[in-house]
NUNU-517442 format. One record per residue (C-alpha): x, y, z; residue in one letter. Coordinates in steps of 0.1 Angstrom, whole numbers, plus 2048, in hexadecimal, padded with zeros to 3 digits. Layout:
XYZa/...
This chain:
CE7CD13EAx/CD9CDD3C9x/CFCCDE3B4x/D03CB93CAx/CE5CAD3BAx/CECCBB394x/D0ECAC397x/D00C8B3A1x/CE6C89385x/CFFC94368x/D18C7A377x/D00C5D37Bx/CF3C67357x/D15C68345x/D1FC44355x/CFCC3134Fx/D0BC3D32Ax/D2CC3132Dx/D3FC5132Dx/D5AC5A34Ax/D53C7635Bx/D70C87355x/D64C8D333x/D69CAE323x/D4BCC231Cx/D58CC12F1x/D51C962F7x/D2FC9A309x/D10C892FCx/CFDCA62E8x/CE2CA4302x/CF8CAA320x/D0DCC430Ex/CFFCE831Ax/D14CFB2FDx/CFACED2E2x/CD9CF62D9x/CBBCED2EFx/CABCDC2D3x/CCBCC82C8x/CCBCB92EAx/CA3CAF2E7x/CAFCA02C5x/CCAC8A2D5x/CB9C822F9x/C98C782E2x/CB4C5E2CBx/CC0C4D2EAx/C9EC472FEx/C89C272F9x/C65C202F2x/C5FC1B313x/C72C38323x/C5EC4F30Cx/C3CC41316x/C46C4633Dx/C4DC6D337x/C2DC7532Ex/C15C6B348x/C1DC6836Ex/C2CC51385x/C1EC5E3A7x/C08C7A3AFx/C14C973A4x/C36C8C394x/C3FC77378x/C61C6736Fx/C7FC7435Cx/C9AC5F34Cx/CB2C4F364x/CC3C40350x/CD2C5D338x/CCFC7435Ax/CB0C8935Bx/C9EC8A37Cx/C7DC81384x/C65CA137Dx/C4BCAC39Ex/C31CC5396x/C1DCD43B2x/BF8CE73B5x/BF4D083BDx/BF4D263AFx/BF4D373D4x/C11D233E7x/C1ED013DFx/C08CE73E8x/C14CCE406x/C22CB03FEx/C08C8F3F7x/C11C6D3F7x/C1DC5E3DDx/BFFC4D3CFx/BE6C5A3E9x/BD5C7B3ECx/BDCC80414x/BF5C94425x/C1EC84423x/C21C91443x/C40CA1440x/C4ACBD453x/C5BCD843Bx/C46CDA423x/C33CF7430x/C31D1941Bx/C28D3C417x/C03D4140Cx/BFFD5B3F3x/BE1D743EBx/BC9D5C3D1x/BC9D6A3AFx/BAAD7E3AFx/BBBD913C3x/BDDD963B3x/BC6D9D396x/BB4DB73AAx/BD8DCA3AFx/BD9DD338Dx/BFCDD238Ex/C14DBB37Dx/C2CDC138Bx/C1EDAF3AEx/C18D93397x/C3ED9038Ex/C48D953B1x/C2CD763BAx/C3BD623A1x/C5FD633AAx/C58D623D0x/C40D3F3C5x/C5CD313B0x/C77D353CCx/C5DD223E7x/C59D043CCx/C80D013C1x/C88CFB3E8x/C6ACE23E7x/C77CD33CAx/C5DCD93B2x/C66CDE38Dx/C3ECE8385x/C25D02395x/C00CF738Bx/BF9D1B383x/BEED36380x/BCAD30377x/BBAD4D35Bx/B96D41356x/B7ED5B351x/B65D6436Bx/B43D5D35Ax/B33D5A377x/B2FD6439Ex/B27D3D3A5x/B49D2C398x/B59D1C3B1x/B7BD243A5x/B7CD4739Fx/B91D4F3BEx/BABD383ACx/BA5D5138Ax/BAAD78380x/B8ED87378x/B73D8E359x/B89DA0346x/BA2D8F32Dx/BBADAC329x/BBEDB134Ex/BC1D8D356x/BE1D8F338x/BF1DA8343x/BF1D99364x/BFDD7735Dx/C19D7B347x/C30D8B367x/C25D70379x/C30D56363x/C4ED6A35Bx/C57D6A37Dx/C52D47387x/C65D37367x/C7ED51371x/C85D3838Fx/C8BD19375x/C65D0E381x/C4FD0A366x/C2AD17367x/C0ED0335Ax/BF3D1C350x/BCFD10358x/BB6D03351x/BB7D0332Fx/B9AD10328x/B78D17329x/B75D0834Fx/B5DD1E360x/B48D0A371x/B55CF0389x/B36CD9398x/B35CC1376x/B56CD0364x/B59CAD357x/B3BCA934Ax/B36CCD339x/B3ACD3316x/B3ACF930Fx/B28D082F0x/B39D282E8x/B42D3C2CBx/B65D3F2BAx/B61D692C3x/B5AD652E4x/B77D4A2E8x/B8ED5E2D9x/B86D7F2E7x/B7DD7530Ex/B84D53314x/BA8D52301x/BBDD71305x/BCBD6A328x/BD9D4631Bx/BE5D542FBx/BF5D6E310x/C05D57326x/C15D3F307x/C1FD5D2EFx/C26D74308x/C36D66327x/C42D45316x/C33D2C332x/C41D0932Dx/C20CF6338x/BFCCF8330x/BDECE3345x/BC1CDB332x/BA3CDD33Bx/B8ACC334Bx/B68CD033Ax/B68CC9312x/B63CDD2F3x/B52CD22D4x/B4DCB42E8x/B70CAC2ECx/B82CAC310x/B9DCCA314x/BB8CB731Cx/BB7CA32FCx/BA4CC02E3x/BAECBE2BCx/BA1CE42BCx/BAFCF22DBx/BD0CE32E1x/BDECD92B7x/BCACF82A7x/BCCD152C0x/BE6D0C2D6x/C05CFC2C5x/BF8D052A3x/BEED282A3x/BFFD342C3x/C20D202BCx/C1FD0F2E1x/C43CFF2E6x/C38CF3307x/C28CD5317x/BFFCD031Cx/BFCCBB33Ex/BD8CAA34Ax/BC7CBA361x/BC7C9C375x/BAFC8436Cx/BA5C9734Ex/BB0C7D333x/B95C68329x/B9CC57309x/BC4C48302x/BBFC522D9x/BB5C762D8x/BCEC762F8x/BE8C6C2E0x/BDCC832BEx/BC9CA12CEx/BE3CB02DFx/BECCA7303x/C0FC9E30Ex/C11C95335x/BF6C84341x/BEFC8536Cx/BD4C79383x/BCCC6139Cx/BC7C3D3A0x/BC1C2537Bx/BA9C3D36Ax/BB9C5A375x/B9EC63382x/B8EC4C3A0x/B98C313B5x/BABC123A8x/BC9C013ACx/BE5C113BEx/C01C1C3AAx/BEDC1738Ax/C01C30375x/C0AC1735Ax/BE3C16357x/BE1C3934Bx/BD5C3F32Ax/BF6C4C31Ex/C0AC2932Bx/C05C0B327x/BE8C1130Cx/BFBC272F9x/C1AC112F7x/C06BF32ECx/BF9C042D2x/C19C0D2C3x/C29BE92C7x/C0CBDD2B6x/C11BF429Bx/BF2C0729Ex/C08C272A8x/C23C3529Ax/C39C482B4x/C36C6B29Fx/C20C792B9x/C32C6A2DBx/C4BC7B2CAx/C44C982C9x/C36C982EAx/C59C8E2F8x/C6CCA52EAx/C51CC02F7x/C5ACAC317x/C7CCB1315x/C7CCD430Fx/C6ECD7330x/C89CC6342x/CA2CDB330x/C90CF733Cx/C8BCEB363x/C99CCA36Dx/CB7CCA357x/CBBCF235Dx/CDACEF370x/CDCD17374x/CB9D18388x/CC1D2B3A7x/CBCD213CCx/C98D223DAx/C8AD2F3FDx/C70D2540Ex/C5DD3E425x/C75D58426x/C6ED7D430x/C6DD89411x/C4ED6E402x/C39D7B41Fx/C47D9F417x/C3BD953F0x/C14D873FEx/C10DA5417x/C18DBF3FAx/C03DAB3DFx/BE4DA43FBx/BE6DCE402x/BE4DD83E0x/BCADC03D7x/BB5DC83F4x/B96DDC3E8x/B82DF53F6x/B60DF23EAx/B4DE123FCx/B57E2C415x/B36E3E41Cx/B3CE5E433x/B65E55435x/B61E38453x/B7EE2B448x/BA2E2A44Dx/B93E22472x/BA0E44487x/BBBE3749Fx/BB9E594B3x/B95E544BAx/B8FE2D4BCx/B8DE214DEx/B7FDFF4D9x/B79DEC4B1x/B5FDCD4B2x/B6BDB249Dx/B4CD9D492x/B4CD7D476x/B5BD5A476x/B6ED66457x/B87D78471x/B92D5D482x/B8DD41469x/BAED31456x/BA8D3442Fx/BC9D29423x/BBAD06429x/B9DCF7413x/B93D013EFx/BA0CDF3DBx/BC0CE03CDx/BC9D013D8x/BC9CFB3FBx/BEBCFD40Dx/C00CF742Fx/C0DD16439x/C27D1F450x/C11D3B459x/BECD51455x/BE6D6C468x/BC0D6D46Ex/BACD9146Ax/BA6D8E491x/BD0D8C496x/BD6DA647Dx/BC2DC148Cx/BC7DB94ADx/BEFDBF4ACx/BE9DDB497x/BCEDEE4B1x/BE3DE24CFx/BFFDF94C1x/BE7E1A4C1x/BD8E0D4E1x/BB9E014D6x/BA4DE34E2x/B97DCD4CBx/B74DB74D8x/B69D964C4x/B47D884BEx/B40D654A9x/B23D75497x/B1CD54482x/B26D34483x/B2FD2845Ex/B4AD0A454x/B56CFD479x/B6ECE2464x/B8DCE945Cx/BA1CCE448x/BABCC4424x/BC0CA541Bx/BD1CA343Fx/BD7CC7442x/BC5CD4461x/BC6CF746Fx/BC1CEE491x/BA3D06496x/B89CFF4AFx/B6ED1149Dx/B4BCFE4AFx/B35D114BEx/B10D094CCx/B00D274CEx/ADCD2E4B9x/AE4D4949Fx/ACDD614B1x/AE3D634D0x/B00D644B9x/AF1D834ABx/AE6D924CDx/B0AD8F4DAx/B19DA44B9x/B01DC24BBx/B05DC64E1x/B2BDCA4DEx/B25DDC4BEx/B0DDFA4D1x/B2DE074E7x/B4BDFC4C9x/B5AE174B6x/B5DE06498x/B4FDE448Cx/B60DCC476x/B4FDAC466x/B62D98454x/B49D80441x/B48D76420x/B4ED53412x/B67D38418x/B78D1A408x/B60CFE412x/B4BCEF3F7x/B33CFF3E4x/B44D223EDx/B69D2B3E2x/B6FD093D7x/B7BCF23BDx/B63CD73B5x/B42CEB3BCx/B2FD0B3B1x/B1ED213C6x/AF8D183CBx/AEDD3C3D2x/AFCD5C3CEx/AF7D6B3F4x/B0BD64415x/B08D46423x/B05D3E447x/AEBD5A44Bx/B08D7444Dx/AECD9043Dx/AD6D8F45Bx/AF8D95473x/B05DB345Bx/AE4DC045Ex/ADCDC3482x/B02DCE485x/AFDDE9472x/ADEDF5485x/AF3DF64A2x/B11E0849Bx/B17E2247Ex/B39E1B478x/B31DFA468x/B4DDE8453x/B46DCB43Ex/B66DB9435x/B60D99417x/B76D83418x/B6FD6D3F6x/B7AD683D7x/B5AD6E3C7x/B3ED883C7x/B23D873DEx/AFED943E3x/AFFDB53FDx/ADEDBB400x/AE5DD241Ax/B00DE740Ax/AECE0A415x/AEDE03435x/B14DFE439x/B2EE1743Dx/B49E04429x/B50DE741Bx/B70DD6414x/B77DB93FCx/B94DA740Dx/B98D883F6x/BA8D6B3FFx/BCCD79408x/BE0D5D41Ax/BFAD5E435x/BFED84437x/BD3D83438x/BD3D9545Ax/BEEDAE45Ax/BE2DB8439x/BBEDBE43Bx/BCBDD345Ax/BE0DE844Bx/BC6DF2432x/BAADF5450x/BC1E0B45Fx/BCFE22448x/BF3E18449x/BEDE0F421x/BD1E1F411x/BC0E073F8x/BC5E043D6x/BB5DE73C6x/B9BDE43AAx/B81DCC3A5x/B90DB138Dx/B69DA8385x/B43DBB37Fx/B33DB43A5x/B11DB339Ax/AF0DB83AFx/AE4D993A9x/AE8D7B397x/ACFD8637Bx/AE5DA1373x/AFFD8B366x/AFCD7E343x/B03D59347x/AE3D5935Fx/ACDD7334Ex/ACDD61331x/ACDD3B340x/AEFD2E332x/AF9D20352x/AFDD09360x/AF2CF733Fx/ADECD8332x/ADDCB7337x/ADDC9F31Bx/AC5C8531Bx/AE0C6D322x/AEDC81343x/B0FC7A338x/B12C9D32Cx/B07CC4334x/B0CCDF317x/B0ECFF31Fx/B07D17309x/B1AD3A30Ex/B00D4F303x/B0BD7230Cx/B24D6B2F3x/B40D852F8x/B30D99312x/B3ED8F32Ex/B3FDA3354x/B3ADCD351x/B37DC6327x/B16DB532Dx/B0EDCD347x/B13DEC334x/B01DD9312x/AE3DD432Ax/AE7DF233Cx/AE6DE035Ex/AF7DF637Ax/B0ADDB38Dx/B12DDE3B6x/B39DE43AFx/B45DEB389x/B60DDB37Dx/B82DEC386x/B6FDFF3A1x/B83E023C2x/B82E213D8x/BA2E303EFx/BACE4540Bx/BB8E603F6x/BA6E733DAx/BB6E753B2x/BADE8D396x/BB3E7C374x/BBAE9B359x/BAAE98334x/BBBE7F31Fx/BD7E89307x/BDDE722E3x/C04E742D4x/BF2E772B0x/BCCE702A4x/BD1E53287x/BDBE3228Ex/BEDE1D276x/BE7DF826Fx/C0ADF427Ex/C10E13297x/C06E192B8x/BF1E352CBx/BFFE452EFx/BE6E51309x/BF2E6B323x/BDEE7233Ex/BE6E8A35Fx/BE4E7D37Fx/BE4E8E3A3x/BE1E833C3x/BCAE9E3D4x/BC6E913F2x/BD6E8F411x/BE7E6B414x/BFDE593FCx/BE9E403E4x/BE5E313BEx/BD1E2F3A5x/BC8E1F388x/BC4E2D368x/BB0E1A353x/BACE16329x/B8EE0E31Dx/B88E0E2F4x/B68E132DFx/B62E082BEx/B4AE212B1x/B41E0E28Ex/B4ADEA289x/B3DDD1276x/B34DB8292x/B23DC12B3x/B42DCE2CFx/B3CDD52F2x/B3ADFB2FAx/B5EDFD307x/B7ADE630Dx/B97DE0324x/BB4DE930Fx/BD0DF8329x/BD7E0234Cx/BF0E11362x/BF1E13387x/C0AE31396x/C0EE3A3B9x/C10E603C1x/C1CE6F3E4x/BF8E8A3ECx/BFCEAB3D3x/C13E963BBx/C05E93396x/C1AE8037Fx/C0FE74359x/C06E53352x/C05E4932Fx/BF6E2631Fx/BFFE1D2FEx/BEDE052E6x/BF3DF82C3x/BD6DEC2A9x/BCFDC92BAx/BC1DDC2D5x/BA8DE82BCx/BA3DC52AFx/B88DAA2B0x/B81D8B2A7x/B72D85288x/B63D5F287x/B53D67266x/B7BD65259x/B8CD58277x/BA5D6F27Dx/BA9D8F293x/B9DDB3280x/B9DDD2287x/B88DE8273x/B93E0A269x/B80E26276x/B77E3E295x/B80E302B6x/B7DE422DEx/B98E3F2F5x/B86E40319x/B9AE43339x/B88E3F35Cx/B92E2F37Ax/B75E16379x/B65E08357x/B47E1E368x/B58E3B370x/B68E4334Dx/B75E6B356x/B84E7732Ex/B81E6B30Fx/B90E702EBx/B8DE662C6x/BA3E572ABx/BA4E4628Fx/BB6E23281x/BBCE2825Bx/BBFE15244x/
């Protein structure tokens, strides 16, 4: 159907021009004519379009698509949200459901918890298995993946992020991206940048400095344009120096396509143009949204209303515009239908085959983290468990629906409750539910509805009551609480108000674990949460937001058939206090007097997650890159190939490492780097490497991380440029940014 189509669309293209189509390839038009360069073909497709066909490629015609060029051939271009599974099809100019019946998909693990593999290559294998589910949908654009730093416990979003740290989150995107272009599907890295807060994210201009944007806030979207070569950008919807994202002289001319050499295209967030001039000189090339202002209700199919139509092409007719800028947003346009629409070598897509769930199962069990194992209760023993309580509305409760745009149809989820069940079934084991709260009974967003049943009268005492009297004569007992993806918890569009559980989940983990020893407290979130109750728990598992696989996976870890082997992509902190955004009183902002606008001043500055903690000297619940496993791991002194580092050399790191436990496991070596003298303040130690190896029990194999002199590099805003200082340096390895087990010195000459 595929090669049909192609054929179709270079046919119909060469006769709208006049030219048979038994035409030899030597007498094609230059832009049909594969055997030239890419950009000769821009050249010639931008000579032969009109006025009008250029204004209609950059801003949309429906929803989530906008139009090619019928008449020279190119197709109409559909972009589609999520980062975790492609998002069901919407009407055309109407958020709800199209009702269609194939357009169901795999769910895969959210990003905080690919992040929390610390593996890329699970991110490659994501993005392949993502772009193969959106060719067979049809979609030339993934909306994602999203690389905002978590600044905060309370953002909305962060499920949809990876992590505090900006190396880890760019070593972690570029497979991804790599992986889904690999399919001819272009990723559109997001949200371009700054967006960390998501209850006014229109409304909040963010005060930061040019060191902390370049050193945290930056890396993972320089990463992904001069690393991976993504083809798409999404601005942001919050501003900068008082200018929206999606149209910001600084953020999109200066950093992006100036100073990072962007080739791509910057699309709207939708509804995140506001103005049709700096839209047309600050940057932004596809404009989407909804309804006239892109942004509320209007009238229906008011695309020609956008601020890149209609406004932009009377502007230009009455010679207030040139066309030098729609220009060069066409041809930017055009490259990415060479590179997807026009890609006539894109291969053939799946949707929900064996191997995507194979792909979420393996990336959910290595993401899965085990926070604390207090007095070994877990893997749960299957020769001595009769009977294992299963207590929370988090076990039986569909996540793969709800969250904002994320939020998907899937073919199916396998609930915590489903999981363990088959899994105990097989060992003989019975496996007893209780409610234990009641929290979100709904179940619903934009038509898709996941069917549950999830009502239930009873007072929250007798809730309680019920859970601890099956929990006196269980084995084990597993409570899978946490957070979901209703509003103001995992959700786009609203914060966190607070930073505990909600639904008065502490008071049921607490008489739970009064009643039965063998407590285990399974999270399921995509943020951290307060645990003021930590002591009094066996174990603790952070089980993320994993998908279709959710079940089968957390089960597999529960049990022992995988032993765990994720890290903590973020600092878990205490409490909110202990986090520098909130210590200091930089979020969520200030109001100006005219309540149009909230700045929000990032006053910690570069210290971000376990850098503010270890400046401060705060001892936070779960350090970052903390995560525990079945197995134990000795990690030998560190070894340098030489002791100087040249301006233009690199350093190697070789560290031992044996499995001396009894099961097969992995672990993750971590790099951390300390500037000892430096000109400006630096945190204590860096990220600056990892490497995760797998090792059979007695095993030791080396692992060795190698790192050149921008790993040793800051920003400098007093010249603004990237230095690194010559002098003494320590190379820390550690298997947590608090548990840092050999270190070493060298130097970087001169």
């Amino acid at each position: 159907m595929l090669i049909i189509n192609m054929k179709r669309t270079l046919t119909a293209a060469l006769l709208a021009i006049g030219i048979a189509t038994t035409t030899t390839a030597q007498t094609l038009p230059a832009y049909l004519d594969e055997t030239r360069p890419v950009e000769q073909r821009i050249d010639d497709a931008l000579s032969r379009m009109t006025l009008e066909e250029k204004i209609a490629v950059i801003h949309a015609q429906s929803k989530f698509s906008s139009p090619g060029v019928k008449r020279l051939g190119f197709p109409d271009f559909w972009t589609d949200d999520g980062p975790h599974g492609v998002r069901p099809d919407v009407l055309w100019d109407e958020w709800e459901q199209a009702g269609q019946t194939n357009d169901s998909c795999v769910a895969f693990p959210a990003l905080t918890c690919l992040a929390a593999s610390w593996n890329p290559q699970m991110a490659l294998i994501y993005g392949e298995a993502l772009g193969e589910e959106a060719l067979y949908r049809g979609k030339d654009m993934i909306l994602g993946p999203g690389v905002n730093i978590y600044r905060t416990p309370l953002n909305g979003r962060n499920f949809e992020y990876m992590g505090e740290d900006p190396y880890l989150a760019s070593r972690m995107v570029i497979p991804y991206i790599r992986g889904l272009q690999s399919k001819g599907v272009s990723a559109c890295v997001k949200h371009y940048a700054l967006n960390n807060d998501e209850e006014y994210r229109h409304q909040v201009n963010v005060i930061v400095s040019d060191r902390a944007l370049h050193e945290i806030y930056l890396p993972a979207f320089k990463a992904a344009v001069t690393e991976a070569g993504t083809w798409a950008i999404m601005g942001a919807y919050n501003l900068y120096k008082n200018q929206h994202n999606c149209h910001n002289d600084i953020m999109l001319n200066r950093i992006l396509k100036h100073d990072w050499g962007f080739d791509g295209v910057v699309v709207s967030d939708w509804g995140g143009c506001h103005d049709t001039e700096e839209a047309i000189t600050n940057g932004l090339d596809m404009e989407f949204g909804s309804w006239t202002d892109g942004l509320t209700m209007g009238a229906t199919n008011a695309y020609d209303n956008y601020y890149m139509a209609q406004p932009y092409l009377r502007l230009i007719k009455e010679g207030k515009r040139s066309t030098k800028e729609l220009d060069e947003k066409v041809r930017r346009i055009l490259r990415l239908f060479y590179r997807t629409t026009m890609n006539r070598r894109r291969p053939v897509g799946f949707l929900c085959s064996e191997s995507h769930y194979e792909t979420a199962l393996k990336v959910a069990q290595e993401g899965i983290v085990l926070l604390r194992n207090e007095g070994d209760v877990l893997p749960i023993d299957l020769t001595r468990a009769k009977r294992v309580l299963v207590v929370g509305e988090n076990a039986i409760k569909m996540m793969t629906v709800g969250g904002g745009s994320s939020s998907l149809k899937v073919q199916k989820e396998i609930s915590p409750l489903e999981g363990l069940k088959a899994r105990l079934a097989k060992a003989g084991v019975t496996v007893d539910y209780a409610r234990g709260y009641v929290g979100d009974t709904t179940g619903s967003y934009n038509g898709v509805t996941t069917g549950q049943n999830l009502s239930d009268s009873r007072t929250s005492g007798e809730l309680i009551a019920e859970a601890v009297e099956k929990a006196r004569t269980a084995d084990y007992v597993i409570f899978f609480g946490g957070l979901n993806k209703s509003d103001y918890q995992d959700c786009e569009g609203h914060d966190r108000k607070d930073y505990g559980l909600p639904y008065g989940q502490d008071r049921v983990v607490e008489a739970l674990a009064k009643a039965n020893r063998n407590m285990v407290y399974v999270n399921i979130s995509g943020n951290a949460v307060a645990m003021p109750w930590l002591r009094q728990v066996a174990a603790v598992v952070q089980g993320w937001f994993i998908g279709s696989e959710a079940g089968e996976a957390l089960a597999s870890v529960l049990v022992g058939d995988v032993s765990p082997s994720g890290k903590l992509p973020f600092t878990w902190p205490v409490a909110l206090n202990d986090v520098g955004a909130h210590r200091l009183g930089a979020y969520p902002g200030v109001w100006r007097e005219d309540k149009k606008i909230i700045d929000e001043e990032y006053k910690e500055d570069i210290f971000v997650g376990y850098r503010w903690a270890e400046k401060e000297k705060i001892r936070p619940l779960f350090a970052f890159g903390h995560g525990l496993s079945y197995t134990t791991f000795k990690v030998g002194n560190v070894r340098a190939d030489k002791t100087e580092l040249s301006a233009d050399g690199t350093i190697t790191f070789t560290v031992s490492v044996t499995n001396t436990g009894r099961r097969a496991g992995a672990e993750v070596v971590q790099l951390y780097v300390t500037d000892v003298k430096s000109s400006l303040p630096r945190p204590l130690k860096e990220l600056k490497g990892f490497a995760k190896v797998s090792l059979s029990p007695g095993e030791t194999r080396d692992v060795s991380i190698t790192i050149g002199r921008d790993a040793l590099s800051f920003y400098d805003d007093r010249a603004g440029a990237w230095i690194a200082e010559p002098g003494t340096f320590v190379a820390q390895i550690g298997t947590a940014s608090d548990k840092i087990v050999s270190r070493t010195t060298f130097r970087l000459t001169e």
